[in-house]
Backbone as CSV, one residue per row, in Angstrom:
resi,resn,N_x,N_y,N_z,CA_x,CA_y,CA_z,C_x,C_y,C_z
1,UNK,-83.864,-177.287,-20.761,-84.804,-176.200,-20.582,-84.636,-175.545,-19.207
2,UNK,-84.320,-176.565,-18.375,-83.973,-176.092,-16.916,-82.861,-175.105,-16.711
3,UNK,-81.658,-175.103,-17.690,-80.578,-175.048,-17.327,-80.895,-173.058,-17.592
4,UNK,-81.706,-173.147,-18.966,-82.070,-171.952,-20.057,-82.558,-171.122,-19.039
5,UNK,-83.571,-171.157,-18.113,-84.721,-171.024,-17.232,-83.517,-170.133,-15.988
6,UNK,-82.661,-171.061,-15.795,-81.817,-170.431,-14.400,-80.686,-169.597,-14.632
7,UNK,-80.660,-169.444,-15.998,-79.077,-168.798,-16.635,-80.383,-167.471,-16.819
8,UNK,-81.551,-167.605,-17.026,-82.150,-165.902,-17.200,-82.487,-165.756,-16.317
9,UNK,-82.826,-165.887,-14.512,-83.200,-165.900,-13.926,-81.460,-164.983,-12.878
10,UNK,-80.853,-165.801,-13.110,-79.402,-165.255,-12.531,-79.076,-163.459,-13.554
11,UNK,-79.776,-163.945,-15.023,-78.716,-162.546,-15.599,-79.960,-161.697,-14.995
12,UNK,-81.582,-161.664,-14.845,-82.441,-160.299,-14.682,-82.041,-160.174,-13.063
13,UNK,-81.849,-161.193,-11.936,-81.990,-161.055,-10.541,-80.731,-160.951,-10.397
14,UNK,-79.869,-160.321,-10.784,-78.773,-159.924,-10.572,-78.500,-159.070,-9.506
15,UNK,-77.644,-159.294,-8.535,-77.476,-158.712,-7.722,-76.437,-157.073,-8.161
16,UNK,-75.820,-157.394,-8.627,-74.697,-156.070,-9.349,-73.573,-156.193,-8.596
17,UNK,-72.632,-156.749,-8.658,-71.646,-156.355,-8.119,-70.595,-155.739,-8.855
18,UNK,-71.077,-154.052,-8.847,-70.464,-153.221,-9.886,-69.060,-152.755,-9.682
19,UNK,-68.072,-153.237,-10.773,-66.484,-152.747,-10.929,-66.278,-151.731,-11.695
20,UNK,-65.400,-150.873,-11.525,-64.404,-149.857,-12.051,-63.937,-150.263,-13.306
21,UNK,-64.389,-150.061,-14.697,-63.494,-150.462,-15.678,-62.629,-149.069,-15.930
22,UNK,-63.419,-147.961,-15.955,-62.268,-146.812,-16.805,-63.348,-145.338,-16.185
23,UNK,-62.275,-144.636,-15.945,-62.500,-143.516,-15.256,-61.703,-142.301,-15.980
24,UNK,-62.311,-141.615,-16.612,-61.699,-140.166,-17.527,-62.081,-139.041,-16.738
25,UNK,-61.349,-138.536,-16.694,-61.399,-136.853,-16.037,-61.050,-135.949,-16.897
26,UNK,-62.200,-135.248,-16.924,-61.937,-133.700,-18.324,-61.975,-132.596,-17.149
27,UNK,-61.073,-131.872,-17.474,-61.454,-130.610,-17.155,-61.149,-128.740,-17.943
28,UNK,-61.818,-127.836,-18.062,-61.804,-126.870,-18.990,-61.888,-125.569,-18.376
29,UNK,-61.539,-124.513,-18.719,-61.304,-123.120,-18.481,-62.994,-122.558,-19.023
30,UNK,-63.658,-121.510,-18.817,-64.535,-120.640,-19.956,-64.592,-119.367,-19.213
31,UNK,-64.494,-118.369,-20.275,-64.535,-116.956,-19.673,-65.346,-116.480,-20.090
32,UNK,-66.213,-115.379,-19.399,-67.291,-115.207,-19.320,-67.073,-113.272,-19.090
33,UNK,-67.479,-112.931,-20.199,-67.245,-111.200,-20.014,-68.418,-110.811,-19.891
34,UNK,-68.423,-109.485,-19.205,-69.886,-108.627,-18.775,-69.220,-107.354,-18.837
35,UNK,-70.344,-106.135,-19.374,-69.950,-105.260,-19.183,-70.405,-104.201,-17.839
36,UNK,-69.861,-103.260,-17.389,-70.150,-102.684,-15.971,-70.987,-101.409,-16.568
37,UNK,-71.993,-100.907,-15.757,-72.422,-99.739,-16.122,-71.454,-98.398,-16.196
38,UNK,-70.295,-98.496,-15.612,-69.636,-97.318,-15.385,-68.824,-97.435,-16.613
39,UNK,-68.806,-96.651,-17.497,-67.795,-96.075,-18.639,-67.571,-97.650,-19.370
40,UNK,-68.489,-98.577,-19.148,-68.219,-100.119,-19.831,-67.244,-100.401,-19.722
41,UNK,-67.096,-100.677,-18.324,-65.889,-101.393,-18.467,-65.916,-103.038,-18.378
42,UNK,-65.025,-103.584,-19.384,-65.309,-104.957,-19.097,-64.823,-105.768,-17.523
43,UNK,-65.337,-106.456,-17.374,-64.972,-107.679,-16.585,-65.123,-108.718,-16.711
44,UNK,-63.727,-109.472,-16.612,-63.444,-111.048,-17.386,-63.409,-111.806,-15.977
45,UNK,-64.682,-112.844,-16.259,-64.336,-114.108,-15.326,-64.063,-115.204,-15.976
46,UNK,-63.160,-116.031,-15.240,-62.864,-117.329,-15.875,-63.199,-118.310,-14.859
47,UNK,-64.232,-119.474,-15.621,-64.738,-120.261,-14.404,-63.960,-121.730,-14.855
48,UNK,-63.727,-122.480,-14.053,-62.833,-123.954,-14.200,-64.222,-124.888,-13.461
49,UNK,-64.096,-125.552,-14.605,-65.279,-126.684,-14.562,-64.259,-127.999,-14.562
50,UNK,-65.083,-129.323,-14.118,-64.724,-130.394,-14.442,-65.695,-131.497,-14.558
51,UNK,-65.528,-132.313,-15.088,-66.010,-133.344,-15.569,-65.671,-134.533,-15.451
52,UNK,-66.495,-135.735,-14.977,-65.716,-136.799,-14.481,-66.523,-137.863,-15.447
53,UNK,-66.300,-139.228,-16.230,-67.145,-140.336,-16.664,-66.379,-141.800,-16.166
54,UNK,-67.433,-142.176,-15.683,-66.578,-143.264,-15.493,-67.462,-144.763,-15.862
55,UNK,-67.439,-145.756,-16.081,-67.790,-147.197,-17.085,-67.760,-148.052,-15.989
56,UNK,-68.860,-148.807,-15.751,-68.960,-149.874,-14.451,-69.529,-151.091,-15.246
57,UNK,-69.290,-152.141,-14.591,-69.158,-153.293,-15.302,-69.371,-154.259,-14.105
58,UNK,-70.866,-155.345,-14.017,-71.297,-156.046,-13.131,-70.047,-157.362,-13.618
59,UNK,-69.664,-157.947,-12.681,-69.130,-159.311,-13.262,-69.711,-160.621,-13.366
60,UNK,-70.488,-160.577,-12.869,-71.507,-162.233,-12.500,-72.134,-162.230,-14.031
61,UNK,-72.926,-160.806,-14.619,-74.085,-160.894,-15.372,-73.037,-160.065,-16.976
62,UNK,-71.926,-159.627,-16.412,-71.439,-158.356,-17.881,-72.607,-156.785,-17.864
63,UNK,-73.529,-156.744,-17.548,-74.179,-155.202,-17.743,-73.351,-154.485,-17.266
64,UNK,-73.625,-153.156,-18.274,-72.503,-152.162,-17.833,-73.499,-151.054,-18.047
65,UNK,-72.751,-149.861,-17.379,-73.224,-148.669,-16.564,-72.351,-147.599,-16.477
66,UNK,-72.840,-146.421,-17.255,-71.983,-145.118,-17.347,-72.675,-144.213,-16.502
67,UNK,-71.128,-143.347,-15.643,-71.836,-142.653,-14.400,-71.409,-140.948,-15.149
68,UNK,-71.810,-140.146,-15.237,-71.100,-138.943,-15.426,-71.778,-137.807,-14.085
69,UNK,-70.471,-136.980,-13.899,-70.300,-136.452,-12.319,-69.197,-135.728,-12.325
């Protein structure tokens, strides 16, 4: 019962000592048209976004933790 008691006591008081399992990087183009008051003329912007996710993983306890950024 003792042993039960200190094995849940270690996984909730976990300190975290959080690792790097996997790190994906997206990144994407989107263009974005408007028209101008003068004779409509268009104007095309293209904006570059990115996207980062990455998967953390305590080792003492196993909880894991998704960061997106």
């Amino acid at each position: 019962m003792k042993g039960l008691i200190v094995r849940l006591i270690d996984k909730f008081l976990c300190l975290h000592l959080w690792k790097t399992h996997i790190v994906k990087s997206y990144e994407w183009e989107t263009e974005v048209v408007s028209l101008a008051s003068e004779k409509d003329k268009k104007i095309i912007l293209i904006r570059k976004e990115q996207s980062t996710k990455e998967i953390l993983f305590c080792e003492h306890c196993g909880k894991t933790k998704i960061l997106e950024y």
